[in-house]
C-alpha positions as CSV (number, residue, x, y, z in Angstrom):
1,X,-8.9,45.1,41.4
2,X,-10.2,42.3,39.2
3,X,-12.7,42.7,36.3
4,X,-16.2,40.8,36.3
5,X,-16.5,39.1,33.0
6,X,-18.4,41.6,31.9
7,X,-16.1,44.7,32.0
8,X,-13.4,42.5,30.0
9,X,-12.7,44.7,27.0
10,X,-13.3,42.7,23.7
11,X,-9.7,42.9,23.0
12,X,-9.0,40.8,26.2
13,X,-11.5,38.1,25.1
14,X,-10.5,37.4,21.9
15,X,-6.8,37.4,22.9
16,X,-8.0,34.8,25.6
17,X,-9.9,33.0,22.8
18,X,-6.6,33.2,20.7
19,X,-4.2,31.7,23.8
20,X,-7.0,28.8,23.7
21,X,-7.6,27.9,20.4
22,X,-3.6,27.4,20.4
23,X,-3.6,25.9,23.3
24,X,-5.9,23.3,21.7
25,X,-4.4,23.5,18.3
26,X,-0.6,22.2,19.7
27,X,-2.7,19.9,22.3
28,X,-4.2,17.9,18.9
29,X,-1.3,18.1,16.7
30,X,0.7,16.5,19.7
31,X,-1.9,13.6,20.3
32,X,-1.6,13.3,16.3
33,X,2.3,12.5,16.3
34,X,1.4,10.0,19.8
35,X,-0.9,8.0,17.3
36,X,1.4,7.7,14.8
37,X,4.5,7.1,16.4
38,X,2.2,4.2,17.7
39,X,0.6,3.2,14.9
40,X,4.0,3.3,13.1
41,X,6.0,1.3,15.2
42,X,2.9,-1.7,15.0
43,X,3.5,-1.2,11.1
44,X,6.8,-1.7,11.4
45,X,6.5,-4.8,13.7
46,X,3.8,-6.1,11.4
47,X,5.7,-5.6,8.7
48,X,8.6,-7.1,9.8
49,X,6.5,-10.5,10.9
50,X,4.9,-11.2,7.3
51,X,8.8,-10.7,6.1
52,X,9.5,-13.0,8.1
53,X,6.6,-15.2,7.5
54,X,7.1,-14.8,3.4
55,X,11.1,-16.1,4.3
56,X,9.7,-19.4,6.2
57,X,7.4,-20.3,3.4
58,X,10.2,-20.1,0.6
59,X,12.3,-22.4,3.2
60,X,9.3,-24.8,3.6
61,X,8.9,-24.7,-0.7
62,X,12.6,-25.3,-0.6
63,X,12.0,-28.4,1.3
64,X,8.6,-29.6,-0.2
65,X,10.4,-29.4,-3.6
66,X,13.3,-31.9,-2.4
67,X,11.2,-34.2,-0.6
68,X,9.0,-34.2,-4.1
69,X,12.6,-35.0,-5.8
70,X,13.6,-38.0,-3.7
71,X,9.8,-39.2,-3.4
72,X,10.3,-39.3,-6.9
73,X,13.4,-41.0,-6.8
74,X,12.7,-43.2,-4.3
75,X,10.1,-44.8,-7.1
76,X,12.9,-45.8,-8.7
77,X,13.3,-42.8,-10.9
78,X,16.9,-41.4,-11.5
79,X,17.9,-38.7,-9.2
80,X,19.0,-36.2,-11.7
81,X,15.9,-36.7,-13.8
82,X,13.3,-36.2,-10.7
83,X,15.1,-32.8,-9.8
84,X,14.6,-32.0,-13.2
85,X,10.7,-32.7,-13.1
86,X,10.5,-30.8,-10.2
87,X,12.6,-27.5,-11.7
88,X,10.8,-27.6,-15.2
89,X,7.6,-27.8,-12.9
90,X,8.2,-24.3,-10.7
91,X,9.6,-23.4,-14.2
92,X,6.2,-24.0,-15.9
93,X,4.8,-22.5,-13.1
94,X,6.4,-19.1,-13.1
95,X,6.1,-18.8,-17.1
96,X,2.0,-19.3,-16.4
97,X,2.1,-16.5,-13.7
98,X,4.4,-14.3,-16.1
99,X,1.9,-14.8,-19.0
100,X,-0.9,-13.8,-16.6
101,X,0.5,-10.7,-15.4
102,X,1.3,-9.7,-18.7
103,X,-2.4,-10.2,-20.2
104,X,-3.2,-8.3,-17.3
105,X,-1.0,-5.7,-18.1
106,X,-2.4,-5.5,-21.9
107,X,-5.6,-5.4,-20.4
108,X,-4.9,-1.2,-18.8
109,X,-7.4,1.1,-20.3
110,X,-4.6,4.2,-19.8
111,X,-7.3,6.2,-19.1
112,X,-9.1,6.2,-22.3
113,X,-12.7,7.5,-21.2
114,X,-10.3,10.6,-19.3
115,X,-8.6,11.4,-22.5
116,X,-12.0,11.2,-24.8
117,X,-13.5,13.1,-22.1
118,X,-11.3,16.0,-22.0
119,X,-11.2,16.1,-25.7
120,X,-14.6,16.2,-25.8
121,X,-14.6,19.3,-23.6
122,X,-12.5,21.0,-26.1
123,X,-14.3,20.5,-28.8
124,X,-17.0,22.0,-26.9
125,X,-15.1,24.9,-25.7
126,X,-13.4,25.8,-29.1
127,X,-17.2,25.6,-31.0
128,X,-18.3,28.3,-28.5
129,X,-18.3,31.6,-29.8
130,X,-16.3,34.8,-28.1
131,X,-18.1,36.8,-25.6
């Protein structure tokens, strides 16, 4: 014969309460690897589109830089001296962006208000006197 609710022993109801929270426990961490399997495969795909986008645009500079070089020599300037300008130009232009990722490299702190902090802390901690 069944048991009303209320002549369940506690032992029942917190094994019941056990076999639930489990339930919902693998139910969540099942939804969790859904989302990202989802989320990971749009990653992947959007990742794979700016590659792919980054690969056109070095073509297109590829092209924009040898149109440049025969615009220029079609101004009547010698072939091997308007690919020239146009290589000591993207040459220029990569020294600048070198010299402006190195001043922005000189310009790390390496955590200098951290390691005067924590000094200062044991300076403190040395000064107080033994319990």
């Amino acid at each position: 014969m069944p048991q009303t609710p209320e002549e369940e022993s506690l032992g029942a109801l917190v094994a019941q309460a056990s076999d639930h929270i489990s339930t919902l426990v693998r139910s969540e961490i099942e939804l969790a690897k859904a989302e990202l399997r989802f989320d990971a495969k749009r990653v992947g795909t959007a990742a794979g589109l700016f590659a792919a986008a980054a690969f056109m645009a070095h073509l297109c500079l590829i092209l924009a830089s040898f149109a440049i070089a025969y615009g220029l020599n079609a101004l009547g300037m010698a072939q091997w001296l308007s690919f020239t300008i146009v290589t000591v130009f993207y040459l220029l232009v990569a020294a600048l962006l070198v010299f402006i990722g190195v001043r922005r490299l000189k310009g790390l702190a390496g955590m200098k208000r951290t390691t005067r902090s924590l000094k200062g802390l044991k300076e403190i901690a040395d000064h107080e006197p033994a319990a």
